[in-house]
C-alpha positions as CSV (number, residue, x, y, z in Angstrom):
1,X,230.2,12.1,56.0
2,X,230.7,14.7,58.2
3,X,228.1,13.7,60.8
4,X,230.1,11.6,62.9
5,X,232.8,13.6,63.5
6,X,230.4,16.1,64.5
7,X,228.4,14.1,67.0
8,X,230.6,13.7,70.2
9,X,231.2,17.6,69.9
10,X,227.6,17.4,69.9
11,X,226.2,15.0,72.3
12,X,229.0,16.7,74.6
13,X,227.5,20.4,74.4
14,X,223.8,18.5,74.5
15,X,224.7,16.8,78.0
16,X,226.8,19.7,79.7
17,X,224.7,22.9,78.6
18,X,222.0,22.7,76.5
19,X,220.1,19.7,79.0
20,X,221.3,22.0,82.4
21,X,219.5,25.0,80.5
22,X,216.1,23.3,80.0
23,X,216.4,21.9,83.7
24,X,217.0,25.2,84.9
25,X,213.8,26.8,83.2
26,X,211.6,23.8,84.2
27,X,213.1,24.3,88.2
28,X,212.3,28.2,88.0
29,X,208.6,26.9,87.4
30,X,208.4,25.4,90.7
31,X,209.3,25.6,94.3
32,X,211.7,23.6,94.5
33,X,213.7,23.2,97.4
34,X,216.6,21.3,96.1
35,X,216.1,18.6,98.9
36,X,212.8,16.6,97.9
37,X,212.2,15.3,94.0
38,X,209.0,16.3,94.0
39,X,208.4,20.0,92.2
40,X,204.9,22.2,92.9
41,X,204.8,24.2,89.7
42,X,204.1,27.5,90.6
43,X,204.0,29.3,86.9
44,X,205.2,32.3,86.7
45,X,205.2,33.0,90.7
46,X,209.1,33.4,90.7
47,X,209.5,35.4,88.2
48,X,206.7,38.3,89.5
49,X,207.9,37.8,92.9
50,X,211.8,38.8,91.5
51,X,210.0,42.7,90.4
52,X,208.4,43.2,94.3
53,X,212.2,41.6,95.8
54,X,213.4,44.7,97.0
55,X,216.8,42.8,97.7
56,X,216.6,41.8,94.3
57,X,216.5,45.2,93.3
58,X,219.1,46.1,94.9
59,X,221.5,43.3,94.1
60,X,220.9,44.5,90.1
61,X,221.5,48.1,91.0
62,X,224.8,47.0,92.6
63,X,225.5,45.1,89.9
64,X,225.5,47.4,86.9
65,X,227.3,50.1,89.6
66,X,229.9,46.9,89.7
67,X,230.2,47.4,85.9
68,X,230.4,51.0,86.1
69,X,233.5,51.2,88.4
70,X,234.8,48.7,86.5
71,X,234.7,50.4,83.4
72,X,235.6,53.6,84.6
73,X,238.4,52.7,86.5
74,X,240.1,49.9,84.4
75,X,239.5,51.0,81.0
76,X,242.1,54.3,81.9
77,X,244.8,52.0,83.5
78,X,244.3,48.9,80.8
79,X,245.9,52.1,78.0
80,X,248.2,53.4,81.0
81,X,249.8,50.0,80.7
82,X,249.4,48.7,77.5
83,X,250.5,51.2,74.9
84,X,253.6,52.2,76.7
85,X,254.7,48.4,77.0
86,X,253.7,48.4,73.1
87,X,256.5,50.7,72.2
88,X,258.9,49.4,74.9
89,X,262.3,47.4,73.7
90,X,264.1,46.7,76.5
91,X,262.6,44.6,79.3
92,X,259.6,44.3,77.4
93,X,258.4,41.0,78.7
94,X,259.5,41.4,82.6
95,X,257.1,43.7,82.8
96,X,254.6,42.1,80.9
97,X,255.0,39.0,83.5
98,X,255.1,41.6,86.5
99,X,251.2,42.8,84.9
100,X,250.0,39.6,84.5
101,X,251.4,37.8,87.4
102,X,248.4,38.0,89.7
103,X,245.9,36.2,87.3
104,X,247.6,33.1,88.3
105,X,246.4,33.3,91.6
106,X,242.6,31.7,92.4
107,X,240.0,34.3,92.9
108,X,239.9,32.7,96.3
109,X,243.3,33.7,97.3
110,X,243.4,37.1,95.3
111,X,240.1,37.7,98.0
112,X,241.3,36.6,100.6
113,X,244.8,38.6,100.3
114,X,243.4,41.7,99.7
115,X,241.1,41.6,102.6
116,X,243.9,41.3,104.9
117,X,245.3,44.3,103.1
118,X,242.1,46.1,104.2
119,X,242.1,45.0,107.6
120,X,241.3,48.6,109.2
121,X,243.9,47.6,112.5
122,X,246.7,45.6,110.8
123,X,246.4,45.9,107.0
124,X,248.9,47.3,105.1
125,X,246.5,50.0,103.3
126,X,245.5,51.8,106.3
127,X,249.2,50.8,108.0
128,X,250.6,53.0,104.9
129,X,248.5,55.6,105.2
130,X,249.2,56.4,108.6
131,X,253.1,56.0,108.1
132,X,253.1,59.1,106.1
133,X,250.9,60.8,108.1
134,X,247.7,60.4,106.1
135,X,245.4,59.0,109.2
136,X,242.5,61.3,108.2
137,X,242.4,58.9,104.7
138,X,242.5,55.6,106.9
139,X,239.1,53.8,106.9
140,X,237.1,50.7,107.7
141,X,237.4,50.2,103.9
142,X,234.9,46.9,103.5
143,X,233.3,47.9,106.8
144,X,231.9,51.4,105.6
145,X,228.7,51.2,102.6
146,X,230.4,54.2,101.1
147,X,233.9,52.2,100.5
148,X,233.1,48.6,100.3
149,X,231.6,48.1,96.7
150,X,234.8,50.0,95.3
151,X,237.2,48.4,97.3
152,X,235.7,45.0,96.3
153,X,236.5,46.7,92.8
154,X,239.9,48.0,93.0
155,X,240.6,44.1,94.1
156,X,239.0,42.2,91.2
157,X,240.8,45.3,88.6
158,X,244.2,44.2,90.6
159,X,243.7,40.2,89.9
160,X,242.5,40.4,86.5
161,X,243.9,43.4,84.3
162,X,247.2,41.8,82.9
163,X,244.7,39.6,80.9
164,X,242.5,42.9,79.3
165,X,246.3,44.8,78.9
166,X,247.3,41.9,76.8
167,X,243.9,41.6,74.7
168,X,244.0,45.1,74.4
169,X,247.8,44.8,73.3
170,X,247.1,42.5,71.3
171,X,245.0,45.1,69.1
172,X,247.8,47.3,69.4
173,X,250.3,45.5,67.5
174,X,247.6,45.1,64.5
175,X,248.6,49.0,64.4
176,X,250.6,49.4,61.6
177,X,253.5,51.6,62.5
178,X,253.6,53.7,59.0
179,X,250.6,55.0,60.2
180,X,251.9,56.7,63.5
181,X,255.6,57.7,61.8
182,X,253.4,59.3,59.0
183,X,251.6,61.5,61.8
184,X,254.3,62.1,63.6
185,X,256.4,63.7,60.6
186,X,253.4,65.2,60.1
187,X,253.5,67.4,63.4
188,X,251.2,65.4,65.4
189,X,251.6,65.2,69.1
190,X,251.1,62.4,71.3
191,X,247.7,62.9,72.7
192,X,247.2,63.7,68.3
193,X,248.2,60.3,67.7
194,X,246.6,58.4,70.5
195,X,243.3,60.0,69.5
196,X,243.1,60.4,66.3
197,X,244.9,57.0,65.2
198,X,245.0,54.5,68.3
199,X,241.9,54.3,69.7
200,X,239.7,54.0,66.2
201,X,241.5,51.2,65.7
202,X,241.4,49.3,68.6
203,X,237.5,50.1,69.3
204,X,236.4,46.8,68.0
205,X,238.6,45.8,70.9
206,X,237.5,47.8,73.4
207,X,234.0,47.1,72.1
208,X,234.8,43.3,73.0
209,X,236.7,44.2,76.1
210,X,233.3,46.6,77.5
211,X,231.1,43.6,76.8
212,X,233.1,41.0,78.6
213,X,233.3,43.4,81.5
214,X,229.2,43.4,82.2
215,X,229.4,39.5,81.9
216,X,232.2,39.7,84.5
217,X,229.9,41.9,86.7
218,X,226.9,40.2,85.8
219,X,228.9,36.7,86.8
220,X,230.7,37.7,89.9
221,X,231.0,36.5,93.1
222,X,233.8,35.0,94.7
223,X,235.5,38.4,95.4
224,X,232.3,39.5,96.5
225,X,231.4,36.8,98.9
226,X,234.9,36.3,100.5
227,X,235.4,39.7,101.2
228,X,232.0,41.3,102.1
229,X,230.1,38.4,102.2
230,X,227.4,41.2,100.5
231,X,227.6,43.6,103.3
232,X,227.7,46.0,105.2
233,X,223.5,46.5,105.1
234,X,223.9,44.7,101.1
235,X,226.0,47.5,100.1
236,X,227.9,44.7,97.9
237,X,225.3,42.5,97.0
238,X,225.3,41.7,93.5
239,X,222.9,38.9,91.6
240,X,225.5,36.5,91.6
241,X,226.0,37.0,95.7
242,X,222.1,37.3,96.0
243,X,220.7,33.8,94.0
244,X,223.7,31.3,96.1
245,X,222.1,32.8,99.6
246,X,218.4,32.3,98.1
247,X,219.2,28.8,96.5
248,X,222.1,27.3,98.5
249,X,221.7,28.9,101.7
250,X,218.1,29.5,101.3
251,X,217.0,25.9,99.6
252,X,214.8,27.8,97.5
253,X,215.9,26.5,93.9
254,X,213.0,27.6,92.4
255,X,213.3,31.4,93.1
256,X,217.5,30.7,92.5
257,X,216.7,29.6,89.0
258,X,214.1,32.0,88.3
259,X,217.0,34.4,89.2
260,X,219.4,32.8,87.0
261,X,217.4,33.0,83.7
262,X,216.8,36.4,84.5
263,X,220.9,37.3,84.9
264,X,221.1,35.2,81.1
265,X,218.8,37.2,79.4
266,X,220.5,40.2,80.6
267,X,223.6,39.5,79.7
268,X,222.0,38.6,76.3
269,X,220.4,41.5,75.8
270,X,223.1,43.7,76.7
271,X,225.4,41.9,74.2
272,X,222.9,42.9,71.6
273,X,222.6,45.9,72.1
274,X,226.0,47.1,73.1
275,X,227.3,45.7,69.8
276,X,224.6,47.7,68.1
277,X,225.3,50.6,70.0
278,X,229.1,50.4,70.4
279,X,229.2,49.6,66.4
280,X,231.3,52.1,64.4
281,X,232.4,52.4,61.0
282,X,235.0,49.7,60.0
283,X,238.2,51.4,59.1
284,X,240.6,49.6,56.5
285,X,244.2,49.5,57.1
């Protein structure tokens, strides 16, 4: 029988998710204050009070803007390095290690890093700048409400990308090369076959690769917190930011998990839907 091999797998996924799940929607029913065992239920009061929390607001506004940037400014540079270190033969994998290198460090340190290389007196960003005679460009960069949210960005895009340029090679190579010789002797140019051949076939890819991006934004934090701590004036303050002030600095676990079931079903229903939307015709090769 099958059952037994199946149970620890089981009782393992019953004790570490699916019991922390129904905890977490029985605390978001009360007010909780993570100190005292006893729980006032309160119904739905968390979850009506999340729709008049301005700062809640906010902290989702921020948080698909998070995604937005993200998309718009990784996506490009994910294909800048990935399909010329596709076609490369010769020191190939030097670079590929040089891409990838900074995923290795923690979040915590990646933050902490870059926030010294914003420093607006002795970071080397604004240092740089100045050096070539650029001081009109030098700013307070995680200081200023204009600045912060992107520089935030531009950090998390540095300290994570090798991994999406090797997913995204990784669709690359299931490229068959007849394909691209075929258009090539056919007169295409390069933009011809990047268009027209490469990216149809790696959308189911890229269709992962968007998704996993909102559940990034949806889920971060530590770059977040360490750098901007969700300033200046919440400028940077995304959910994930938001529900550890209101539940762990707050002692308001009931509100916290409130929040939390929201930011799941969010993520849930954008996975729906952006696999419904993002679908496109399967194309045989």
């Amino acid at each position: 029988m099958i059952i037994p091999f199946l149970l620890p797998g089981f009782l393992l996924i019953a004790v570490f998710y699916i019991y922390p799940v129904i905890q977490n929607v029985a605390i978001s029913f009360s007010d909780w204050n993570g100190i005292f065992r006893s729980n006032g239920f309160v119904g739905f009061a968390n979850y009506t009070k999340l729709f008049s929390d301005n700062l809640f607001i906010d902290s989702v506004k921020h948080t698909f803007l998070f995604f937005l940037i993200i998309v718009v400014l990784m996506f490009p540079l994910m294909f800048l390095f990935a399909v010329p270190l596709q076609k490369l033969k010769r020191g190939k994998y030097v670079f590929q290690y040089m891409i990838i290198s900074p995923v290795v460090l923690s979040a915590t340190v990646a933050a902490v890093l870059w926030k010294f290389l914003y420093n607006p007196n002795m970071g080397l960003i604004n240092s740089g700048l100045k050096a070539i005679g650029l001081d009109s460009l030098a700013r307070v960069w995680l200081g200023d409400s204009s600045t912060a949210l992107v520089a935030v960005v531009i950090a998390t895009i540095w300290h994570g990308i090798g991994t999406w340029v090797v997913l995204l090679m990784a669709g690359l190579d299931r490229i068959p090369g007849e394909l691209s010789e075929a258009a090539t002797i056919d007169g295409a140019s390069g933009w011809q076959l990047f268009w027209n051949i490469t990216f149809p076939l790696v959308w189911d890819v890229l269709k992962t690769l968007i998704i996993l991006a909102f559940i990034q934004s949806m889920q971060t934090f530590s770059f977040i917190y360490i750098m901007t701590e969700g300033g200046p004036y919440g400028s940077t303050e995304v959910m994930g930011s938001y529900l550890y002030k209101i539940a762990f600095m707050g002692n308001n676990f009931g509100y916290g998990a409130a929040m939390a079931i929201v930011m799941a079903i969010l993520i849930l229903v954008f996975s729906i839907l952006g696999n419904k939307l993002l679908k496109r015709e399967t194309i045989e090769y």
